[in-house]
N, CA, C and O atoms as CSV, one atom per row, in Angstrom:
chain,resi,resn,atom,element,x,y,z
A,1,UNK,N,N,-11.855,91.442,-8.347
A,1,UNK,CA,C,-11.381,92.824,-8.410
A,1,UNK,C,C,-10.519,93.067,-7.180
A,1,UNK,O,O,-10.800,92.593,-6.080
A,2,UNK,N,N,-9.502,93.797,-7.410
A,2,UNK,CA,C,-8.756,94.370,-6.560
A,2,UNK,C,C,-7.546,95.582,-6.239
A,2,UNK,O,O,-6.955,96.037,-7.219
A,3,UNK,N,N,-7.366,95.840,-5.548
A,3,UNK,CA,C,-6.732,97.498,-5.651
A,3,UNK,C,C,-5.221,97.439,-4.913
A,3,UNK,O,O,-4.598,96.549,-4.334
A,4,UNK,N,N,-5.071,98.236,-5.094
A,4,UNK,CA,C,-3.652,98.294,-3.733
A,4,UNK,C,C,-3.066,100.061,-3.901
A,4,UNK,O,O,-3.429,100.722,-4.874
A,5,UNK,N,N,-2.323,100.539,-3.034
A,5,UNK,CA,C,-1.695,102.057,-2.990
A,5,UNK,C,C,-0.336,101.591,-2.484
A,5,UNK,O,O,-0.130,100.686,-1.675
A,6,UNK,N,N,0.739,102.527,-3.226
A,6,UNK,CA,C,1.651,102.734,-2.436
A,6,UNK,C,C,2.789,103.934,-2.855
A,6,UNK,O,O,2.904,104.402,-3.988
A,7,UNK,N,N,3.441,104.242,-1.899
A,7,UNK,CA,C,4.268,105.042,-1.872
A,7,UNK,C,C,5.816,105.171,-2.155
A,7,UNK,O,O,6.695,104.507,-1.605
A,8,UNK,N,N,5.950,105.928,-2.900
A,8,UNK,CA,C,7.934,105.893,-2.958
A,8,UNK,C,C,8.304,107.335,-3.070
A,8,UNK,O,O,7.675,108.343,-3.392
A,9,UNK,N,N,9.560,107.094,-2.689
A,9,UNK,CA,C,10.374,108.499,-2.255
A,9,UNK,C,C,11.773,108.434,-2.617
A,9,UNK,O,O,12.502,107.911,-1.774
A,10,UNK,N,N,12.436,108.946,-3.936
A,10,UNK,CA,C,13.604,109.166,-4.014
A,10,UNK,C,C,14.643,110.000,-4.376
A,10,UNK,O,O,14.847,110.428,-5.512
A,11,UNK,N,N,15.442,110.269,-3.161
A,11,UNK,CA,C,16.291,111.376,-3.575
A,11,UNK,C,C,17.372,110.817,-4.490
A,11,UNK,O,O,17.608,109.617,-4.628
A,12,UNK,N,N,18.011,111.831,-5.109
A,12,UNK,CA,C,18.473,111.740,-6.190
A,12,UNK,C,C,19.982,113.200,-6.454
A,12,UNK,O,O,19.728,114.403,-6.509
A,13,UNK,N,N,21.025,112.760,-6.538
A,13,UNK,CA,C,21.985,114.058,-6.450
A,13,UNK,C,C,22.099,114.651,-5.113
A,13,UNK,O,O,21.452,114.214,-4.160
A,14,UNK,N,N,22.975,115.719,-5.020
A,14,UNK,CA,C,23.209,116.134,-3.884
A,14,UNK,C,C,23.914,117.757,-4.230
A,14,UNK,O,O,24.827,117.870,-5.047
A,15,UNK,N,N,23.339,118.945,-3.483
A,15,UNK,CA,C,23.305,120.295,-3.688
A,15,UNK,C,C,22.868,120.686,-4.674
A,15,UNK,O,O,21.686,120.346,-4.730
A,16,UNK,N,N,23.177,121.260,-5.563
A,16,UNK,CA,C,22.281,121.601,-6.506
A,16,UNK,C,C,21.482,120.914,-7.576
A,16,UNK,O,O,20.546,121.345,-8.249
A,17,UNK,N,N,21.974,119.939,-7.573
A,17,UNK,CA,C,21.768,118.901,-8.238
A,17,UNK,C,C,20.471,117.780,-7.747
A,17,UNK,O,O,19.918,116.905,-8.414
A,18,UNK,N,N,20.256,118.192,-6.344
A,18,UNK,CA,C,19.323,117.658,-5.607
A,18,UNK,C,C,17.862,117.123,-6.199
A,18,UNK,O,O,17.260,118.125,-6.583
A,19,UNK,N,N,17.194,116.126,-6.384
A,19,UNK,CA,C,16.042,116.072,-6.840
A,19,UNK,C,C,15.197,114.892,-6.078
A,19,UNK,O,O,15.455,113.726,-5.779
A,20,UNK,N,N,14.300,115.574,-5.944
A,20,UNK,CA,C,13.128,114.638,-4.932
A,20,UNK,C,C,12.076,114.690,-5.320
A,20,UNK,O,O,11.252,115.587,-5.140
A,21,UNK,N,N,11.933,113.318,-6.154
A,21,UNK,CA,C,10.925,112.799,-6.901
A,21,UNK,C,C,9.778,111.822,-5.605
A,21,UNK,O,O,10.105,110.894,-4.865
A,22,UNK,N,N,8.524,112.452,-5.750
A,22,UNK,CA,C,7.769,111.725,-4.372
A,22,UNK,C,C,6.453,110.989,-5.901
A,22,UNK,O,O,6.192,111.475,-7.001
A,23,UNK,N,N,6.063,110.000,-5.378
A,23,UNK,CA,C,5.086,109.046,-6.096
A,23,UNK,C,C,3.771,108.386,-4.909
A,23,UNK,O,O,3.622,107.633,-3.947
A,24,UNK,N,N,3.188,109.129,-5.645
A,24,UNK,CA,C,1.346,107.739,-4.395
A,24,UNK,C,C,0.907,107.218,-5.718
A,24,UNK,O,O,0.724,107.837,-6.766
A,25,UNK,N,N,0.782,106.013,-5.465
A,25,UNK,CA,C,0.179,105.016,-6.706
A,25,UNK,C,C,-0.937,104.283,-6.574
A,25,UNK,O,O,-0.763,103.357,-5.781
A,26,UNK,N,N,-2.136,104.335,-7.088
A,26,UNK,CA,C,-3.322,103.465,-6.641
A,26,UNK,C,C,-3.486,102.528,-7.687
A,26,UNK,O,O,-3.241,102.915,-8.830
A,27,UNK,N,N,-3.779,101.609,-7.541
A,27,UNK,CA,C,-4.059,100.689,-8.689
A,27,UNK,C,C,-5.381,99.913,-8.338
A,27,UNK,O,O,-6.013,99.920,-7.282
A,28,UNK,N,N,-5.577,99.373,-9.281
A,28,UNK,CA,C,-7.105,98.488,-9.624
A,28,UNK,C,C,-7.257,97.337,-10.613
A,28,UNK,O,O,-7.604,97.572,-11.770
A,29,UNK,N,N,-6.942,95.769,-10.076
A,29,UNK,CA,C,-6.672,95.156,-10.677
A,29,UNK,C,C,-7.924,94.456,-11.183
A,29,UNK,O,O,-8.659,94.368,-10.199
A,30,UNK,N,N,-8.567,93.878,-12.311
A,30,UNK,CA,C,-9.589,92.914,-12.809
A,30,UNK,C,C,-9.336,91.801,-13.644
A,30,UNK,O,O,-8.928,91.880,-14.803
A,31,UNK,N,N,-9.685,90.379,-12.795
A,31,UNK,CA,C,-9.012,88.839,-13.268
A,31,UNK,C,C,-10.200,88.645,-14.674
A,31,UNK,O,O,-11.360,88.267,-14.512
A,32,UNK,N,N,-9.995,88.762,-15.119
A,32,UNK,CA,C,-10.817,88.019,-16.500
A,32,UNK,C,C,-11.408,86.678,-16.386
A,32,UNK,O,O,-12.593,86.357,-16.302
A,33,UNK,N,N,-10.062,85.773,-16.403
A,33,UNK,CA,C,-10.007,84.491,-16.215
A,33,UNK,C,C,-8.989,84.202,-16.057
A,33,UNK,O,O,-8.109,84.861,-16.610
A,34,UNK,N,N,-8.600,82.926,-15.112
A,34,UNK,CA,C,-7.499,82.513,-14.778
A,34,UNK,C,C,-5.732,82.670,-15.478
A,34,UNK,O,O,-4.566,82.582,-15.095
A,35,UNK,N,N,-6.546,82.958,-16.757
A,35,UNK,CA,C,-4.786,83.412,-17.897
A,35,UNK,C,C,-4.926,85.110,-18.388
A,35,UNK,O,O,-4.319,85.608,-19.336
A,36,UNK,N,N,-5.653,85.650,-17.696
A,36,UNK,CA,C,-5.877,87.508,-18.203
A,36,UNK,C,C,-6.526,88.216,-17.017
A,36,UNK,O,O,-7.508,88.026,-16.299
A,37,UNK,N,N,-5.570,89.096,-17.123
A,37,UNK,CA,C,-5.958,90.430,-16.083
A,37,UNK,C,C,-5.411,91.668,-17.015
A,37,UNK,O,O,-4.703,91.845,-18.006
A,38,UNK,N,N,-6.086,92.313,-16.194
A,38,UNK,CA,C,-6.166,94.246,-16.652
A,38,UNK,C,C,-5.807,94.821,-14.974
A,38,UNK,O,O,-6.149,94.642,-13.805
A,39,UNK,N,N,-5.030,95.486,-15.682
A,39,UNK,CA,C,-4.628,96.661,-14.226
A,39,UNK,C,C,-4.548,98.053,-15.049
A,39,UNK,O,O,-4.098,98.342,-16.158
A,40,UNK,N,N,-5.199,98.803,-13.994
A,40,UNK,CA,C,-4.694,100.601,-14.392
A,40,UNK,C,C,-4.269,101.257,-12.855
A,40,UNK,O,O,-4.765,101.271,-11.729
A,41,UNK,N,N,-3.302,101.676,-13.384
A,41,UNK,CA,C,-2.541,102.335,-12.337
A,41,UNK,C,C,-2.936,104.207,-12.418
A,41,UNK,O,O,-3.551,104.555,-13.426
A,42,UNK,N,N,-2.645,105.101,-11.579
A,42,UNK,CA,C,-2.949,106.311,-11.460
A,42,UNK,C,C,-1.670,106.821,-10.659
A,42,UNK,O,O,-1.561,106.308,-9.545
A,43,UNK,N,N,-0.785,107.637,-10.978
A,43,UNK,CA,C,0.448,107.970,-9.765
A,43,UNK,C,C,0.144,109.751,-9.999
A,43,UNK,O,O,-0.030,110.343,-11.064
A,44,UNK,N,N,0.154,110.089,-9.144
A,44,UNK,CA,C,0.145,111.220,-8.397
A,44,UNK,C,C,1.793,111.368,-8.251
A,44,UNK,O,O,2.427,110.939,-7.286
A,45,UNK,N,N,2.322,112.005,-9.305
A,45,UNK,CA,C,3.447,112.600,-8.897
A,45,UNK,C,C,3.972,113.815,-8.503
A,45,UNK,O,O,3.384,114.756,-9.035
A,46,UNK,N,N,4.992,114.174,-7.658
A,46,UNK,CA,C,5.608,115.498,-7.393
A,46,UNK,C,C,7.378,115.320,-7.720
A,46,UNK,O,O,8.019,114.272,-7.808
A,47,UNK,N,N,7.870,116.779,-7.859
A,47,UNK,CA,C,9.469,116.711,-8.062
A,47,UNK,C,C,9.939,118.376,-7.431
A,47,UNK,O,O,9.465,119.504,-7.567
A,48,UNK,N,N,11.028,117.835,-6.752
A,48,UNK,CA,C,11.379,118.896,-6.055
A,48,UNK,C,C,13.051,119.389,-6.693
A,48,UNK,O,O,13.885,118.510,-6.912
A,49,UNK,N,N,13.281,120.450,-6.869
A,49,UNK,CA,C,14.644,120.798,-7.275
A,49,UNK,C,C,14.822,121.686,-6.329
A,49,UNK,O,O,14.680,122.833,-6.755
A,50,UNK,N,N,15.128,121.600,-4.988
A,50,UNK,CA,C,15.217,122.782,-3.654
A,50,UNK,C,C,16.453,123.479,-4.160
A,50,UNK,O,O,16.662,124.211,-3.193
A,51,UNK,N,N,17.351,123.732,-4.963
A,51,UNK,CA,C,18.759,124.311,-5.026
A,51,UNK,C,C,18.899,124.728,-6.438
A,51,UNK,O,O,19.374,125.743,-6.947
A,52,UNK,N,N,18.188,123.339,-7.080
A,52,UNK,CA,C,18.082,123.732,-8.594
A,52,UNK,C,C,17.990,125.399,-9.237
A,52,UNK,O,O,17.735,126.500,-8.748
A,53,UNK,N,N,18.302,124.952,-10.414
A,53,UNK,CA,C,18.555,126.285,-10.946
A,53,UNK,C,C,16.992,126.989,-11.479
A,53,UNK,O,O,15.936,126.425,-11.195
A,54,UNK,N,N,17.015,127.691,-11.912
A,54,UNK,CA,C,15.158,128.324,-12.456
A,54,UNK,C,C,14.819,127.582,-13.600
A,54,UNK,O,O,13.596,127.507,-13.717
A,55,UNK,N,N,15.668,126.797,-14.812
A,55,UNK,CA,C,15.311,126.217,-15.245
A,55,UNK,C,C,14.762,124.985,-15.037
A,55,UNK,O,O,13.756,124.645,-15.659
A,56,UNK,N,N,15.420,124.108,-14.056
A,56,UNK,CA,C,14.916,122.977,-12.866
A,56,UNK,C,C,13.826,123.505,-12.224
A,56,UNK,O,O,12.737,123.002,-12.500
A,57,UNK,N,N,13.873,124.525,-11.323
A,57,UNK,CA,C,12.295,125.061,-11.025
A,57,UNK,C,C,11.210,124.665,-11.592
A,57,UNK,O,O,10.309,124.101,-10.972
A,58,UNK,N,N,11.176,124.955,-13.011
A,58,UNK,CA,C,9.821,125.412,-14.233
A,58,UNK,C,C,9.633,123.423,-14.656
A,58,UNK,O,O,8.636,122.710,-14.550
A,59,UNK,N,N,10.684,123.168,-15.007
A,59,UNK,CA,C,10.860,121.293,-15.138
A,59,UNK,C,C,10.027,120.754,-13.656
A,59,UNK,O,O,8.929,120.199,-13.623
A,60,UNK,N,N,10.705,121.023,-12.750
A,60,UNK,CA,C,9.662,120.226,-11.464
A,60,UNK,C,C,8.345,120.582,-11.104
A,60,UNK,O,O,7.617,119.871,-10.412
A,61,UNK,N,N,7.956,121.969,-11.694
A,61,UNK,CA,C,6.987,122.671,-11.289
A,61,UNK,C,C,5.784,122.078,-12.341
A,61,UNK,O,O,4.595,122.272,-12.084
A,62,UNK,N,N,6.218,121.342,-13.544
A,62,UNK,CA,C,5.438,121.221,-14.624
A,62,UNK,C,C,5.348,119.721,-14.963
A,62,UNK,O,O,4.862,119.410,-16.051
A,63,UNK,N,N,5.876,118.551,-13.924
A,63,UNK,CA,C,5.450,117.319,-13.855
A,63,UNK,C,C,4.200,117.125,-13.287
A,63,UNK,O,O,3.820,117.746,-12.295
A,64,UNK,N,N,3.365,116.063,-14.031
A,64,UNK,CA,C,1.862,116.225,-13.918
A,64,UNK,C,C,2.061,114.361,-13.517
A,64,UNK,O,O,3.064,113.665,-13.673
A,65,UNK,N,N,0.725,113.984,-12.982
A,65,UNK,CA,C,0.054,112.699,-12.795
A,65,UNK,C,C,0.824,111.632,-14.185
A,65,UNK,O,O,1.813,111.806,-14.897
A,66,UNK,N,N,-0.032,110.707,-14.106
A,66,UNK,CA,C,-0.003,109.609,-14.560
A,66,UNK,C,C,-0.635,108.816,-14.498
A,66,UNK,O,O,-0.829,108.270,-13.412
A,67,UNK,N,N,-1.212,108.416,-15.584
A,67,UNK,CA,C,-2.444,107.423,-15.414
A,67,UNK,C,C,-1.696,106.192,-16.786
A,67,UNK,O,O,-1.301,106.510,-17.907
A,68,UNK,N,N,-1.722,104.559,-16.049
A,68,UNK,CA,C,-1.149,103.475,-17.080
A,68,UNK,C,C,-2.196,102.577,-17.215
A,68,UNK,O,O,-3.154,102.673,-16.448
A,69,UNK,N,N,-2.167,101.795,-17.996
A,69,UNK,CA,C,-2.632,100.305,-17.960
A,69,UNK,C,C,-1.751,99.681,-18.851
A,69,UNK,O,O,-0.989,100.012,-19.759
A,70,UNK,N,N,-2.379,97.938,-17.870
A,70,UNK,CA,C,-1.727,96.764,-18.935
A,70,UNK,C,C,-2.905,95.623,-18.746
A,70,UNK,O,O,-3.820,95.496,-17.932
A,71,UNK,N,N,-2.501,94.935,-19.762
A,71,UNK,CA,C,-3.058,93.650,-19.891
A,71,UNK,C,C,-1.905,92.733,-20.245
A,71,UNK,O,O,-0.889,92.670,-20.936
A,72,UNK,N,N,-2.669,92.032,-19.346
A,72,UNK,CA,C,-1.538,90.647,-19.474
A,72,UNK,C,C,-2.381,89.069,-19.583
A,72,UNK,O,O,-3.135,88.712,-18.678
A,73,UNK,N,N,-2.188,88.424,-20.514
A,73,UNK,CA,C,-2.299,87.210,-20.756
A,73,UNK,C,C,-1.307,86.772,-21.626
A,73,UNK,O,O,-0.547,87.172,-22.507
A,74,UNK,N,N,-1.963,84.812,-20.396
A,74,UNK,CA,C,-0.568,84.423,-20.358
A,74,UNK,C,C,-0.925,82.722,-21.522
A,74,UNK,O,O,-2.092,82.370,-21.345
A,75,UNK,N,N,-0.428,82.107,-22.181
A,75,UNK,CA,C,-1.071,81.790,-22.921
A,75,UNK,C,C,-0.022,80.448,-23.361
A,75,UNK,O,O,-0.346,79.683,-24.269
């Protein structure tokens, strides 16, 4: 078993157009056996439209989390 976190930050446009999408990601990986693993990821997202218009407002204001998984075998 094993985990990891990390962070990203990207701006995106410039004046009104501005958007700053921020991400924390935790993950949790489990080896099966040497040809299969499972990971689920969890991201904590935010989005910023500082200039944006009120419709951009209500759009950044209403991005929520994220929770993924995968499986992978390799075969």
């Amino acid at each position: 078993i094993g985990g990891g976190a990390r962070y990203d930050l990207l701006h995106r446009g410039d004046g009104a157009d501005l958007r700053r999408f921020q991400t924390v990601t935790l993950d949790a990986q489990w080896r099966l056996s040497p040809t299969a693993r499972v990971q689920l990821d969890y991201e904590l997202r935010w989005l910023a439209a500082p200039e944006g218009s009120p419709d951009a407002q209500r759009i950044a204001a209403s991005m929520g989390d994220r929770v993924s998984g995968l499986v992978t075998v390799v075969f």
